[in-house]
py3Dmol code that shows the C-alpha trace and the ligand (Angstrom):
import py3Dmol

protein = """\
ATOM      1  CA  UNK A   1      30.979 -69.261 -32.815  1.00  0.00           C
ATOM      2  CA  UNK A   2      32.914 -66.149 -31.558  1.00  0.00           C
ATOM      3  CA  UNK A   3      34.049 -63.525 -34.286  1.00  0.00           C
ATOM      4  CA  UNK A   4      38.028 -63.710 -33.794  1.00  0.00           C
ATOM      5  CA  UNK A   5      39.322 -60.851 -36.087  1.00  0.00           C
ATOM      6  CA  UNK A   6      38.311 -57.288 -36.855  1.00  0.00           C
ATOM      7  CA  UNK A   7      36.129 -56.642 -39.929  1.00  0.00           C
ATOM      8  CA  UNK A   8      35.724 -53.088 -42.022  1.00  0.00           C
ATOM      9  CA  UNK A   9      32.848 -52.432 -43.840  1.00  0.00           C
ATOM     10  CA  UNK A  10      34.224 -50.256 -46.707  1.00  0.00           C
ATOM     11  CA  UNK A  11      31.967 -47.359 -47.786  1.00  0.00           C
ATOM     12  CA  UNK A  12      31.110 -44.213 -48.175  1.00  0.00           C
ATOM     13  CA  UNK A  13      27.540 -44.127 -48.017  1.00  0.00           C
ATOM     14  CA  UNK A  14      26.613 -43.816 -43.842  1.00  0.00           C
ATOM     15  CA  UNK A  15      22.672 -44.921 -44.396  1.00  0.00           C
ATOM     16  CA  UNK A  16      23.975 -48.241 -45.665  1.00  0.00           C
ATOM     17  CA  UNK A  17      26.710 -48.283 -43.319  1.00  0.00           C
ATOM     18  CA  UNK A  18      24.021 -48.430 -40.145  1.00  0.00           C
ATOM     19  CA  UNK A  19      22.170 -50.575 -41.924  1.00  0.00           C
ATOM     20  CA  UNK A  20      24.725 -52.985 -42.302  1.00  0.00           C
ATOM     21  CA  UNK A  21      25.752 -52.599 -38.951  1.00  0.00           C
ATOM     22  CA  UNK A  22      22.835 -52.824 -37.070  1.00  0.00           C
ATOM     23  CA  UNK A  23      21.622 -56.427 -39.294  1.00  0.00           C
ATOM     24  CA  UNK A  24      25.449 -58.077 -38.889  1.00  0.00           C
ATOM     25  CA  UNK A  25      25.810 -57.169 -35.118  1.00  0.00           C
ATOM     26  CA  UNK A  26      22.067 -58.685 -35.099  1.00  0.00           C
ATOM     27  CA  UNK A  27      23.680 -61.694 -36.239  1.00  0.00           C
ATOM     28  CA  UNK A  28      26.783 -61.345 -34.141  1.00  0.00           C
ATOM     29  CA  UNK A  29      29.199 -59.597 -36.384  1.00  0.00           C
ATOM     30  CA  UNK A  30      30.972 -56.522 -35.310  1.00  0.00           C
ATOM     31  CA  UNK A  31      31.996 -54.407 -38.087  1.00  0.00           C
ATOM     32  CA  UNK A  32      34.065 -50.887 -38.248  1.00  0.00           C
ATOM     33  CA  UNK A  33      33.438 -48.309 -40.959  1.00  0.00           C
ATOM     34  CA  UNK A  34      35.811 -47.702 -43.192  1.00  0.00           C
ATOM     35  CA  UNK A  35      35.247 -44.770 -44.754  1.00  0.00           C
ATOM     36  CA  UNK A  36      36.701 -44.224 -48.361  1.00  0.00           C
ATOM     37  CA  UNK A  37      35.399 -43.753 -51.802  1.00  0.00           C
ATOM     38  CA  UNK A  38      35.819 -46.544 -54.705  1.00  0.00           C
ATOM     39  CA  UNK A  39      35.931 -45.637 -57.823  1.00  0.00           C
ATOM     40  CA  UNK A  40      33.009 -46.522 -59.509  1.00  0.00           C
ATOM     41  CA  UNK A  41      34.021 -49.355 -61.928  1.00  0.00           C
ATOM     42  CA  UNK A  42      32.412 -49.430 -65.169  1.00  0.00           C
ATOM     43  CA  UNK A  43      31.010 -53.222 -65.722  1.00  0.00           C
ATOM     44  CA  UNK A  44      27.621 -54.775 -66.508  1.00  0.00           C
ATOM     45  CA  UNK A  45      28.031 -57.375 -64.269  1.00  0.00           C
ATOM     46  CA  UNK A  46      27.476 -56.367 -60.356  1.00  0.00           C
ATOM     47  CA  UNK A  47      29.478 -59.337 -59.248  1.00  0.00           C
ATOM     48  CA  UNK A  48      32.330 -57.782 -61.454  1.00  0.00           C
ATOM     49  CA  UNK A  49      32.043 -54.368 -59.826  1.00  0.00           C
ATOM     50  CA  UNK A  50      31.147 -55.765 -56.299  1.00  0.00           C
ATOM     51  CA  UNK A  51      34.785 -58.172 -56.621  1.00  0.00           C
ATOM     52  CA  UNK A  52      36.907 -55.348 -57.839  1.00  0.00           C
ATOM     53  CA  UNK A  53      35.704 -53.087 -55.228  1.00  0.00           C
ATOM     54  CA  UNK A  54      36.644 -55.149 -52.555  1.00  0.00           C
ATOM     55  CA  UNK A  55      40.340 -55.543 -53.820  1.00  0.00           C
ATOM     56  CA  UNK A  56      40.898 -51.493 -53.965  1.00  0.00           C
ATOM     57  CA  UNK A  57      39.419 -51.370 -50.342  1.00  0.00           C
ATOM     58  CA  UNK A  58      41.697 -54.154 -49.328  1.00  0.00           C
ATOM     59  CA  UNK A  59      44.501 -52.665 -51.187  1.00  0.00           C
ATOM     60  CA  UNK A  60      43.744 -49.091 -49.260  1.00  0.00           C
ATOM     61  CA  UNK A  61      43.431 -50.712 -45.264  1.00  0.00           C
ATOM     62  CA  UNK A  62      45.523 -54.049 -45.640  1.00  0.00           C
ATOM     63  CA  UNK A  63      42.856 -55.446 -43.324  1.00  0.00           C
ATOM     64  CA  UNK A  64      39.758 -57.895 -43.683  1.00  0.00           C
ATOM     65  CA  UNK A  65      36.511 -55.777 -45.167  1.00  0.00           C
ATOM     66  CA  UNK A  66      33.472 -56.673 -46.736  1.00  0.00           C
ATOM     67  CA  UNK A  67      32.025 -53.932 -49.192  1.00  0.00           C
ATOM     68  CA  UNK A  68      28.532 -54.109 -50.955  1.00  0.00           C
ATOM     69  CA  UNK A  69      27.130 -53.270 -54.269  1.00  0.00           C
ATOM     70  CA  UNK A  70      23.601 -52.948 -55.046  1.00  0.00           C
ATOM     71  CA  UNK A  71      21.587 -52.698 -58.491  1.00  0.00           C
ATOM     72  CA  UNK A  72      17.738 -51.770 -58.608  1.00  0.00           C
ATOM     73  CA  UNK A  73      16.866 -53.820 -61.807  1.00  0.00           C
ATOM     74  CA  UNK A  74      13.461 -52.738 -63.571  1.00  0.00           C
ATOM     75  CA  UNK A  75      12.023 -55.620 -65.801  1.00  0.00           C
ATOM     76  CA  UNK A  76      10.078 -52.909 -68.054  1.00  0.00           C
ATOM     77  CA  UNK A  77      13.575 -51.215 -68.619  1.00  0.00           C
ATOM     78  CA  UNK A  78      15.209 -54.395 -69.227  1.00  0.00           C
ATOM     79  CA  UNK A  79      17.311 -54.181 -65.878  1.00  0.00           C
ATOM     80  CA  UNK A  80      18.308 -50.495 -66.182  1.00  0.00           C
ATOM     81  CA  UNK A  81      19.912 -49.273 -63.833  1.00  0.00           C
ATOM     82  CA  UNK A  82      20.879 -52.345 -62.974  1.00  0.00           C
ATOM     83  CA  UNK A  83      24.700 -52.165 -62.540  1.00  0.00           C
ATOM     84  CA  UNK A  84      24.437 -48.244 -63.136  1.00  0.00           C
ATOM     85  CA  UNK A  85      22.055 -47.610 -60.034  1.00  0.00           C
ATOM     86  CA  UNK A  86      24.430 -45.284 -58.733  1.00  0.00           C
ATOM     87  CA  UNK A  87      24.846 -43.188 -61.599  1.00  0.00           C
ATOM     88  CA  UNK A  88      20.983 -43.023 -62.652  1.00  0.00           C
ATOM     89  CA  UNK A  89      20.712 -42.133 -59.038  1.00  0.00           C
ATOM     90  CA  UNK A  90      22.965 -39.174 -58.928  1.00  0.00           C
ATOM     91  CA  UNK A  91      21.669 -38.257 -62.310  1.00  0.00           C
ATOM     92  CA  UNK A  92      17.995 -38.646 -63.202  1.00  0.00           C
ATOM     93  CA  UNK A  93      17.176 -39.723 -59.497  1.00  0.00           C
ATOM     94  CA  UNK A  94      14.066 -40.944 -58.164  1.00  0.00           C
ATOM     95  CA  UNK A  95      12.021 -38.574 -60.146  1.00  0.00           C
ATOM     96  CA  UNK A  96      13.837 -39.386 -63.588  1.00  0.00           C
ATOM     97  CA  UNK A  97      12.731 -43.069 -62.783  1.00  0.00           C
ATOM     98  CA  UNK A  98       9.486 -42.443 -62.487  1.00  0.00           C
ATOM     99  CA  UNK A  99       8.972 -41.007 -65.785  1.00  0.00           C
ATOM    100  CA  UNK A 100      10.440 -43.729 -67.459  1.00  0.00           C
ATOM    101  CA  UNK A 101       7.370 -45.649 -66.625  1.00  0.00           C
ATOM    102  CA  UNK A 102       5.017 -42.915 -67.238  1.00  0.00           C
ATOM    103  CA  UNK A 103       1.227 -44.857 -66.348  1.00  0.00           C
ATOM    104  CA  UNK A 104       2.326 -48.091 -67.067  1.00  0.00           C
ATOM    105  CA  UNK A 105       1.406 -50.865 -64.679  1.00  0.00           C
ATOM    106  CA  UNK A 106       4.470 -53.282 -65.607  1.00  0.00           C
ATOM    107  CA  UNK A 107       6.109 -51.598 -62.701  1.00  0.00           C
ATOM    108  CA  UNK A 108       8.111 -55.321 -61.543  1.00  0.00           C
ATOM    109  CA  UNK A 109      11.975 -54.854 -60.061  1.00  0.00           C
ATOM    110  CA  UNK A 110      14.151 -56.180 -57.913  1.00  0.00           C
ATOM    111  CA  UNK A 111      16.506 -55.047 -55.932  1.00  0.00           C
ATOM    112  CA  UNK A 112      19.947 -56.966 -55.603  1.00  0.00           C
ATOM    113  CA  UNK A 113      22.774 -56.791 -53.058  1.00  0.00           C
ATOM    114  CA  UNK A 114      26.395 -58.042 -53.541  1.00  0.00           C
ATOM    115  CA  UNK A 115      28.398 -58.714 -50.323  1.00  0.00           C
ATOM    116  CA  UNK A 116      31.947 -58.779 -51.400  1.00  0.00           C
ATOM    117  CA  UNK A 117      34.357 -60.068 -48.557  1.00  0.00           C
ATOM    118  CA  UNK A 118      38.688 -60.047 -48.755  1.00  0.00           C
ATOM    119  CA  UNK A 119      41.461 -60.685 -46.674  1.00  0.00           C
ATOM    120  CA  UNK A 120      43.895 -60.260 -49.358  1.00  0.00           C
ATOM    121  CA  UNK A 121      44.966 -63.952 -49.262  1.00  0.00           C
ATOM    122  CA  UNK A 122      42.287 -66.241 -50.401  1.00  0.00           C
ATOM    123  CA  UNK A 123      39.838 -65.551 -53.155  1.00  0.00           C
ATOM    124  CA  UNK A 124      37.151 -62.818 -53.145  1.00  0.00           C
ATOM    125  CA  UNK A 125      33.932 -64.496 -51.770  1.00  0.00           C
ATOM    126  CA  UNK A 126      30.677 -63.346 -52.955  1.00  0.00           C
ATOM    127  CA  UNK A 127      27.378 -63.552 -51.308  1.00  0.00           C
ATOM    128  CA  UNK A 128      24.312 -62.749 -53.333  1.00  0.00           C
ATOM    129  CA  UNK A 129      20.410 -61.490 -52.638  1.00  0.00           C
ATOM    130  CA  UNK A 130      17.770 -60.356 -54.300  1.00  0.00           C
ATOM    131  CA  UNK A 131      14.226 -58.936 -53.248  1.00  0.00           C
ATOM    132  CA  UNK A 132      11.321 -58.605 -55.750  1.00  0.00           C
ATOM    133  CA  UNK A 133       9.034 -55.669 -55.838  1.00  0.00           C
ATOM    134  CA  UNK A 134       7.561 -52.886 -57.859  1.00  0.00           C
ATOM    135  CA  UNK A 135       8.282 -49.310 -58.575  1.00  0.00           C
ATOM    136  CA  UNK A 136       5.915 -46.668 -57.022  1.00  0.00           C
ATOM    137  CA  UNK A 137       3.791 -44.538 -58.756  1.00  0.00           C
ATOM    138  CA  UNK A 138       4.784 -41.715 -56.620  1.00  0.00           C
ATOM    139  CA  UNK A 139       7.280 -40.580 -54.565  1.00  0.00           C
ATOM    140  CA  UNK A 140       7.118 -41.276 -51.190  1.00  0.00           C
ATOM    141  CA  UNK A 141       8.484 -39.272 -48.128  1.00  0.00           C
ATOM    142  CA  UNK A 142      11.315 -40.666 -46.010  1.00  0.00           C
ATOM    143  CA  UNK A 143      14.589 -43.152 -46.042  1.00  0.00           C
ATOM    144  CA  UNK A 144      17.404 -42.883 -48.485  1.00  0.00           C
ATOM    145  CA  UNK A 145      18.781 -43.592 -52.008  1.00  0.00           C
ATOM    146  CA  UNK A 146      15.830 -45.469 -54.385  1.00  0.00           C
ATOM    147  CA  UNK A 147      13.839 -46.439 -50.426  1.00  0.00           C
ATOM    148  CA  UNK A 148      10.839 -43.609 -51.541  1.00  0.00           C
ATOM    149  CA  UNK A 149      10.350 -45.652 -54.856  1.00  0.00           C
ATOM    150  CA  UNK A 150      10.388 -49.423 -53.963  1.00  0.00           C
ATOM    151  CA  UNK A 151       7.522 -51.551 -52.616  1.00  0.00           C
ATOM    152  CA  UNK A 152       9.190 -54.826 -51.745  1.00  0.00           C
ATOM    153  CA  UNK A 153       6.523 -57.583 -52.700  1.00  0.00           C
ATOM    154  CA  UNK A 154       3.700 -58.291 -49.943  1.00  0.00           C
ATOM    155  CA  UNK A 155       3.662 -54.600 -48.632  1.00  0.00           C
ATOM    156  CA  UNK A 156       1.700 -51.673 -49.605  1.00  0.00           C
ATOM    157  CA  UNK A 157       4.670 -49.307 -48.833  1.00  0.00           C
ATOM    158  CA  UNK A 158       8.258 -48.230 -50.069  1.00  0.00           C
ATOM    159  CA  UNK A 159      11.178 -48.990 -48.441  1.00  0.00           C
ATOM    160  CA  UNK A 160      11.309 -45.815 -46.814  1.00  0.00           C
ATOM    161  CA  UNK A 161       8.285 -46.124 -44.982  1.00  0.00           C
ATOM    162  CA  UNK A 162       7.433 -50.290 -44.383  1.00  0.00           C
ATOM    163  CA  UNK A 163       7.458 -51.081 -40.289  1.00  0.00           C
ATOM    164  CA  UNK A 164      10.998 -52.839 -40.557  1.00  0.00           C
ATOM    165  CA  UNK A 165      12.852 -53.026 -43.571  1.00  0.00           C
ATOM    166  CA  UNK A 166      15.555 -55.481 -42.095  1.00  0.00           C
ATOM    167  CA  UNK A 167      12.950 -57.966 -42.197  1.00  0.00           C
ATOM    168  CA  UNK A 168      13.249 -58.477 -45.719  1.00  0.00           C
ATOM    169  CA  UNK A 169      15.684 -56.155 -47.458  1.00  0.00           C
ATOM    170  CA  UNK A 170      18.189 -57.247 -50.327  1.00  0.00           C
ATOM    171  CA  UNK A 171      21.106 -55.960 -48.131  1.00  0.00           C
ATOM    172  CA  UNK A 172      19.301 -58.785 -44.633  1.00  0.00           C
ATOM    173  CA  UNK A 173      18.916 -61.295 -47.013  1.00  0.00           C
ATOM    174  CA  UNK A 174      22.890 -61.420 -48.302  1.00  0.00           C
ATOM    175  CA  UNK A 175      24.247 -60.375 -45.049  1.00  0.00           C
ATOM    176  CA  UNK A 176      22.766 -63.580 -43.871  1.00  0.00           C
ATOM    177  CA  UNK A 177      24.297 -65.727 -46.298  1.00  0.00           C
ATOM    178  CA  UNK A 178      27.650 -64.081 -45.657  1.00  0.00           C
ATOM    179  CA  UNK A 179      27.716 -63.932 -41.616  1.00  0.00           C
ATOM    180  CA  UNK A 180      26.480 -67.681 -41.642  1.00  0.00           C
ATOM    181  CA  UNK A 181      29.736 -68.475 -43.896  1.00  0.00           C
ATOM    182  CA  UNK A 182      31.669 -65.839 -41.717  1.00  0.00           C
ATOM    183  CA  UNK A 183      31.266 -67.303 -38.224  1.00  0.00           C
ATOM    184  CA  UNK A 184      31.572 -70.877 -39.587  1.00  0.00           C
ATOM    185  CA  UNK A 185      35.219 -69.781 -41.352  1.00  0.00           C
ATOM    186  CA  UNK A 186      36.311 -68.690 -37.763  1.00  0.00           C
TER     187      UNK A 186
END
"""
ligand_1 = """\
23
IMP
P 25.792 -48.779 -54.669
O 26.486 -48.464 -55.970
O 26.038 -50.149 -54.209
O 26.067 -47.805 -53.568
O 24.232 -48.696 -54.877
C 23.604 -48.367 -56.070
C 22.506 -47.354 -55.827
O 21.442 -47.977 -55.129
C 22.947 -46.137 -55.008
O 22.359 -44.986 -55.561
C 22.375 -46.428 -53.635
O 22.049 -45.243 -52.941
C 21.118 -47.219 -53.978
N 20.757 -48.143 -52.906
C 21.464 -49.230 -52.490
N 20.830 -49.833 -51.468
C 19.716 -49.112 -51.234
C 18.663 -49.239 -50.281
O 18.612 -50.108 -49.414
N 17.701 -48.310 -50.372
C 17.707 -47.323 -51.296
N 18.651 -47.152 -52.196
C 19.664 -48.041 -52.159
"""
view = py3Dmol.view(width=600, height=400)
view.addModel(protein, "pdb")
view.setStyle({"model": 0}, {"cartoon": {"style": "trace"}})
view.addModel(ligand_1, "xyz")
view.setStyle({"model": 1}, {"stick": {}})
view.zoomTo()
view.show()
């Protein structure tokens, strides 16, 4: 089925961006960057965050955009950061999450993806993926964000450095859930 309206990815975060626009035009979706920052909403629910995000871009371009929220949930930590990935990020960072699991070989997470899609008319559709893993024990060179700290499950390497990491992100996984939806709806 042919894509018959224009789409904006709302973001300000280029890495994900590319990503996103290199897996949905994989799956024939053409997407424009929308460039903007949300403020980041407060909730412990990612869904929450993820819906209300995609009503302030809507409310900002007046056009059709999908936005995406992501959580890297430790089971150790019991989920943290969970929905605060963003702020541990920009705060403790990869190194702070490290020594919060100092030795310990319970090192399980997941990393979850929200796609968030709005047109301003009908409801705010959700599309949800996770990916299991582990946390590294060090720091690895390369990618972006928490990619030098996560070894998705059946690799030996982070994010930042595994052959192909559209194969099997969190982001793949709920972009294909949403452009199979997507090109069905038009
Ligand atoms: P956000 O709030 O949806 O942007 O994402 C939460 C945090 O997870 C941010 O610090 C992102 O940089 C990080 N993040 C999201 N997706 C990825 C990824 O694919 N690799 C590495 N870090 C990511």
């Amino acid at each position: 089925m042919q894509q018959s309206s224009e789409l904006f990815f709302a973001s300000s975060n280029e890495h994900k961006f590319e990503e996103v626009q290199r897996i949905l035009s994989n799956l024939g979706v053409n997407i424009k960057l929308f460039k903007t920052t949300s403020e980041e909403i407060q909730s412990n629910s990612l869904n929450e965050i993820a819906k209300r995000k995609a009503i302030d871009a809507f409310t900002k371009i007046q056009k059709p955009i999908i936005i995406e929220d992501d959580g890297l949930f430790i089971n150790s930590l019991n989920g943290f950061p969970g929905p605060y990935s963003s702020y541990a990020y920009d705060t403790i960072g990869n190194k702070g999450i490290i020594q919060l699991l100092p030795n310990s070989e319970h090192r399980d997470a997941k990393f979850v993806a929200i796609i968030a899609y709005y047109n301003g008319i009908d409801e705010v559709k959700l599309f949800e993926s996770s990916i299991p893993g582990k946390i590294s024990k060090e720091i690895e060179k390369g990618g972006w964000g928490y990619d030098p700290i996560f070894i998705p499950d059946g690799e030996s390497k982070t994010y930042a450095n595994v052959l192909d990491k559209d194969k099997f992100s969190h982001r793949s996984a709920s972009l294909k859930k949403f452009s199979d939806w997507f090109m069905h709806k038009h």
